[in-house]
N, C-alpha and C positions, 0 to 999 in steps of 0.2 A: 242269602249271601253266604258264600260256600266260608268257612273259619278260616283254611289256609289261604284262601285271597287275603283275610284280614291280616293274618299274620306278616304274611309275604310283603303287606303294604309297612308294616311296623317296622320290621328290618330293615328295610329301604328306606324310612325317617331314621332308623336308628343309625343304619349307616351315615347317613347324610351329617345329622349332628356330630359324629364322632368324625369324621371326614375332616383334613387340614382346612378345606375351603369353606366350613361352615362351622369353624370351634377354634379356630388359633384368635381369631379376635376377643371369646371368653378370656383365653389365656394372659392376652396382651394387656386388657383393658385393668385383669384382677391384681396383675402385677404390674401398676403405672404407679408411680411416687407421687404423682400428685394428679388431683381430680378436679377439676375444675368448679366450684358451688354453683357455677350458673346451671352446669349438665342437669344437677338435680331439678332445678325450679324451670329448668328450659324442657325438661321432658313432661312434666303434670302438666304445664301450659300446652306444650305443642300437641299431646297427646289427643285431649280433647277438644283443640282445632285440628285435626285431622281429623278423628269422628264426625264433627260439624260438617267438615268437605265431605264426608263420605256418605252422609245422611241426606246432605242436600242434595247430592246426584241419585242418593237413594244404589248404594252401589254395594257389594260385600265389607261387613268390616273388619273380615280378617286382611284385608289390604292394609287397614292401616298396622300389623303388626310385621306383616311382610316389610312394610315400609321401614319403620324401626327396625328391622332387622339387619337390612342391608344399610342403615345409616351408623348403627354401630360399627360395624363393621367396615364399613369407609375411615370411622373417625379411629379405629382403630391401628390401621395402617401406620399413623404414626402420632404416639398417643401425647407425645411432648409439643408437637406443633399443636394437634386436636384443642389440648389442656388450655391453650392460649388463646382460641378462636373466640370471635364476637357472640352475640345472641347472633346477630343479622347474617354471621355465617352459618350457623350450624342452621338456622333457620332456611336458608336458600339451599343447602345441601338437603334438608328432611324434605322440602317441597320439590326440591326434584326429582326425590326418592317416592315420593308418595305419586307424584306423576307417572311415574317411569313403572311403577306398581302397578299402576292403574291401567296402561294399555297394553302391559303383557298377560294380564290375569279378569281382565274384563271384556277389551278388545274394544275399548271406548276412546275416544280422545277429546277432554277434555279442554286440553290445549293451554300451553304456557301464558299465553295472554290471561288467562284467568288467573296464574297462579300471581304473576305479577298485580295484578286487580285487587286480588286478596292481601298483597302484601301491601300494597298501596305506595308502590313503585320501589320500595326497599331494595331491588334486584330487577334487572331487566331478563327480556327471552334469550339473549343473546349469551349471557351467563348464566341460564339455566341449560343453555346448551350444551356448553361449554363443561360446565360441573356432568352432565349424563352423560358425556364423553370418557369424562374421567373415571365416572361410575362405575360403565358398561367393561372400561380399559382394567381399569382397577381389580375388577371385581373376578375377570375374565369371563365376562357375560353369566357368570353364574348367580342368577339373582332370582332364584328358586327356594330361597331359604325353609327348611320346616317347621313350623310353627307350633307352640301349643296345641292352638286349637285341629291342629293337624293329626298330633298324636292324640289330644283327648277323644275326636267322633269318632276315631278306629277303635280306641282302647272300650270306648261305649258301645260301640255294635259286636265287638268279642266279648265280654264280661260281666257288662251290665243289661242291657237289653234281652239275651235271652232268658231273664229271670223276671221278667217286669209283671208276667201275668201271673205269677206264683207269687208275688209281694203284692197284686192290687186284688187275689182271689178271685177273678175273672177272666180266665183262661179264654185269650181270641178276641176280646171285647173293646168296646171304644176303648175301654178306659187305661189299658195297656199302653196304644195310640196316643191316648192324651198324657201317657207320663212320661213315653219317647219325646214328645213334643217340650215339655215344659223341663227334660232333667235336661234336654239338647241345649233349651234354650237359657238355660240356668249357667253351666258349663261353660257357653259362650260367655256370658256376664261375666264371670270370675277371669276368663284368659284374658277380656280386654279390661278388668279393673288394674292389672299388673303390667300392662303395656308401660305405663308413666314410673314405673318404679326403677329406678338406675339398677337398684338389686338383680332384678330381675331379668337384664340385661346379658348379666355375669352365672347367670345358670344355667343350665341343659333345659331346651322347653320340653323336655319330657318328664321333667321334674314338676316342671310348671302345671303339666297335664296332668301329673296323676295326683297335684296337691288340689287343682278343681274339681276332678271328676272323685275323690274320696270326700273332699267336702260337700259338694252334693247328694252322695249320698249318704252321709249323715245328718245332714241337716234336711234331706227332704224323703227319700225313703226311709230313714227310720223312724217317722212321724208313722210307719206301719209295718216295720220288720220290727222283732226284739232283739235279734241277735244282729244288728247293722255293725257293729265295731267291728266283727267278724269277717262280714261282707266289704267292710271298705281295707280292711287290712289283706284280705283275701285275693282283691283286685291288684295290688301291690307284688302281695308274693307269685300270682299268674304271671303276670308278667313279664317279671325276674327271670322267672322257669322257661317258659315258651316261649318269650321272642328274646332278638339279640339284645335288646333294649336293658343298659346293665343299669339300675334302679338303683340310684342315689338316695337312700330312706332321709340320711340328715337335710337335704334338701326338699325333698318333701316334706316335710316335717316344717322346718323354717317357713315354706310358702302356704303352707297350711295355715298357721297362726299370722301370716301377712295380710293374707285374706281374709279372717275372723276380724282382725284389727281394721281395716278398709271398712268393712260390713258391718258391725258390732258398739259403733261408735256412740250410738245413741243419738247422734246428729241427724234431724230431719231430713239435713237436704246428705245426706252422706247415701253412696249408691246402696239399693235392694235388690237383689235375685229374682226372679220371679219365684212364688208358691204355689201350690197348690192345697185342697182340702178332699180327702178321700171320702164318700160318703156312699148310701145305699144306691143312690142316682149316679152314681160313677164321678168321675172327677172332675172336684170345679178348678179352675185353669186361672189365678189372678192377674195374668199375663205377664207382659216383658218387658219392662221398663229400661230402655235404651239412655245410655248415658249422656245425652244430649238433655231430655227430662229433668234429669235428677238437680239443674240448676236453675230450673225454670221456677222461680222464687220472685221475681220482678216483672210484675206482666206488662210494665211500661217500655222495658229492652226491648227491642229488634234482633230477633237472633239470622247469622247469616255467617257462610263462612270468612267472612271479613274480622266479625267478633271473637275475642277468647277471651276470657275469665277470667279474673285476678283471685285469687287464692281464697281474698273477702267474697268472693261471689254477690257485691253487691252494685258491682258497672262492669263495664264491658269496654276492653282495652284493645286499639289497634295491636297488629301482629307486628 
């Protein structure tokens, strides 16, 4: 993969997020006088029923942060009516964002009958039409939004990867392969633990990228670099330099220790990264624990995307 493709694709995320039609809603939501307490407890909830949808169809789940993307941004439009909306509104606005996600970027149709099934008649089709109307209107069909995990796999195949067989000392070998695979899938972990964070709404997702893909690799190739501080600060300042992407360090900085706090908690059921272990036999792979998992602590529930999770994580509450 030639460097200036990769670059070429950065600047084109980087325009997009500096772009009026994918960054005036940052600005709107950061300066609202008043924030609703539901937004907060209504995004950790809805977050992980959208993964549950996303899981069950077995489908990408950077869709569900597309989703969220463009629901901010809807509820942004005008943040004083937003501020006053029900759960059961913002709820039928994100399900028909996460639908509406879903068949431009998978090319699947679902179908609103389901979404209404899941809600368990909360909203019918007829008003999930009616809201994708408003969406598509609203939006002016720009519902493209860039993502973290957008900028993190580019910022990873510029920066990080061509260095993987100089840090696993098997230059060509599986085991290269198998640390593409697990820092890839590490990266991913970290961009959709920050999905449910209102915070994290209100930041540049390329802040967001490069506070996963620096924690990554400190926390998983420096288990075999000495100098990783170097290499994760390193990835920071390239990028600063060579693409247009202007590199917000205090933001980084902040979702770095978001993510330590997420990850760190010392809570059983609290989400893990995947690991790995370097050895003479090349690299063992602990896999990927998908956030659907991490609450699977009751094996008498029925998980399905009908169910989402009360905070106790100890029943399972209609949507």
């Amino acid at each position: 993969m030639i460097m200036e493709d990769i670059i070429d694709r950065l600047n084109m995320l980087a325009y997009m997020e500096e772009s009026g039609t994918y960054s005036t809603h940052r600005d709107k939501m950061a300066n609202a006088t008043f924030i609703s307490p539901i937004e907060i407890s209504f995004r950790e909830t809805m977050s992980f029923w959208a993964f549950q949808v996303i899981d069950h169809y077995s489908l990408d789940r950077e869709i569900v942060s597309i989703a969220f993307a463009n629901y901010d941004r809807i509820m942004a439009i005008d943040t004083k009516k937003s501020s006053k909306s029900s759960w059961s509104i913002r709820q039928l606005i994100l399900a028909t964002s996460l639908n509406l996600a879903i068949k431009m970027h998978e090319g699947r149709h679902i179908g609103m009958e389901k979404f209404v099934e899941f809600s368990h008649g909360k909203f019918s089709v007829s008003e999930m039409e009616n809201v994708e109307k408003q969406i598509l209107v609203q939006l002016g069909w720009r519902i493209h939004p860039p993502t973290p995990l957008s900028f993190s796999l580019e910022i990873l195949r510029l920066y990080v990867f061509p260095y993987l067989s100089e840090i696993s000392g098997q230059s060509g070998s599986t085991t290269a392969q198998a640390l593409e695979q697990v820092i890839t899938d590490a990266t991913s972990f970290f961009t959709e633990i920050v999905v449910g964070d209102y915070e994290a709404s209100l930041k540049r997702p390329s802040s967001i990228a490069l506070a996963c893909v620096t924690n990554v690799i400190e926390d998983m190739i420096g288990k075999s670099h000495s100098n990783v501080t170097s290499l994760s600060e390193g990835v920071c300042v390239k990028v600063d330099k060579n693409t247009d992407i202007a590199v917000c360090y205090d933001e980084v900085l902040y979702f770095k220790s978001i993510l330590r706090t997420k990850t760190d908690t010392g809570d059983e059921c609290a989400p893990k990264p995947p690991s790995f272990v370097l050895s003479g036999s090349g690299c063992v792979y602990n896999g990927r624990q998908p956030l659907r998992q991490v609450t699977d602590v009751n094996q008498n529930v029925q998980y399905s995307p009908i169910c989402v999770f009360s905070n106790n994580r100890d029943h399972c509450q209609q949507i």
